[in-house]
N, C-alpha and C positions, 0 to 999 in steps of 0.2 A: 708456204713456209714449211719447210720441212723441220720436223720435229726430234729433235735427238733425245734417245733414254738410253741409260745405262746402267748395268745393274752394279751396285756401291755395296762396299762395307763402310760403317758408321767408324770413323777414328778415333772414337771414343768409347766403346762398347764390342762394335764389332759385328752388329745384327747387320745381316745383307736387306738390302731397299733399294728401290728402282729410281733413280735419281731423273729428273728431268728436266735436265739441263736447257733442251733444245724450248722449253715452253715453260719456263720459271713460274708462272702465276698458277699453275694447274702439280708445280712441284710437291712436295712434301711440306717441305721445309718454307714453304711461303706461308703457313698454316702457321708460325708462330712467329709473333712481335717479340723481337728482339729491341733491347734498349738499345743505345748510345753506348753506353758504357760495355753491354755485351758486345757492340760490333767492333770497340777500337782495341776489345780484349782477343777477339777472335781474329784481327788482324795482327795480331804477335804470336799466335799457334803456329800450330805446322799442322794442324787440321785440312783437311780438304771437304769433304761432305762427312755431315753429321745429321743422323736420327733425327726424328721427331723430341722425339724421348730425351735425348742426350742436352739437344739444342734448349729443351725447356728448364731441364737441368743445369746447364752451365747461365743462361739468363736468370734464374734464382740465386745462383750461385753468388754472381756478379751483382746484382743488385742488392743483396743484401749485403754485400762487404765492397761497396766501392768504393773505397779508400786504400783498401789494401795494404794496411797499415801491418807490418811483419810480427808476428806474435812475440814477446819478450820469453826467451827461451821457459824464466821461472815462472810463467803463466800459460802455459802449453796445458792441454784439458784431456786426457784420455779419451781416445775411441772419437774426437771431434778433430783433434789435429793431429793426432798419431792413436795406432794400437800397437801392442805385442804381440809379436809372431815366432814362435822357436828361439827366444832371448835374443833378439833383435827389436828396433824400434822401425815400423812401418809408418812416413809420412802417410798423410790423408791428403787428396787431394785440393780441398780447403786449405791446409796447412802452405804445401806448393804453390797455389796463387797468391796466397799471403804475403810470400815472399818476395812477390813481385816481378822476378825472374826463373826463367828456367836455368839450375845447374849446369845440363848437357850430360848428365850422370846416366840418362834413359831408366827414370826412377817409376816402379807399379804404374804408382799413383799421377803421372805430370799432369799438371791442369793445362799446359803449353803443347800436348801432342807428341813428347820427343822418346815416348815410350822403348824398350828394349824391343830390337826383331828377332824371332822366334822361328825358326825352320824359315824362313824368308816372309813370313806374316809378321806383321804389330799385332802383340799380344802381352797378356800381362805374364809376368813372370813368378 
């Protein structure tokens, strides 16, 4: 069996890692239990491979808010579902899954992947 690797940026961070594809069990990313609820959320991104890191993070993510119940704008919590940045209001990406869909705005924070491209890289803005 020949083995395919290839070296990845995480779409959610950005840290490069050796992805390997060609031998999934011996991958990164097989190192973390993903729920149900994470896998049928990471089937609506526009993710491709995801970190260690990121992957454990978005499964926390999802798990503790699986309902995804969209925040009532007069109950929004500073610095958990937005902060302030130069008198603008920064969604949090907590906030973006909440909502349950992606805009398509390519906002910092998307919990969906659809981040703005930057000199031909996905990057935060």
């Amino acid at each position: 069996m020949q083995e395919k690797h290839e070296l990845k940026y995480c779409g959610r961070c950005f840290v490069q890692f050796m992805c390997k594809v060609g031998d999934v069990l011996t991958c990164q990313c097989s190192s973390v239990q993903l729920s149900q609820f994470t896998k049928d959320f990471l089937l609506e991104t526009k993710y491709d491979c995801l970190c260690v890191s990121c992957m454990t993070e978005i499964n926390v993510l999802v798990n503790t808010n699986p309902d995804r119940i969209s925040p009532n704008p007069s109950y929004l919590i500073e610095q958990l579902h937005y902060y302030k940045e130069g008198g603008y209001f920064v969604f949090t990406e907590l906030y973006h899954y909440l909502k349950g869909q992606c805009c398509g705005n390519k906002c910092r924070h998307c919990a969906y992947g659809n981040k703005k491209q930057i000199n031909g890289a996905t990057g935060t803005n």
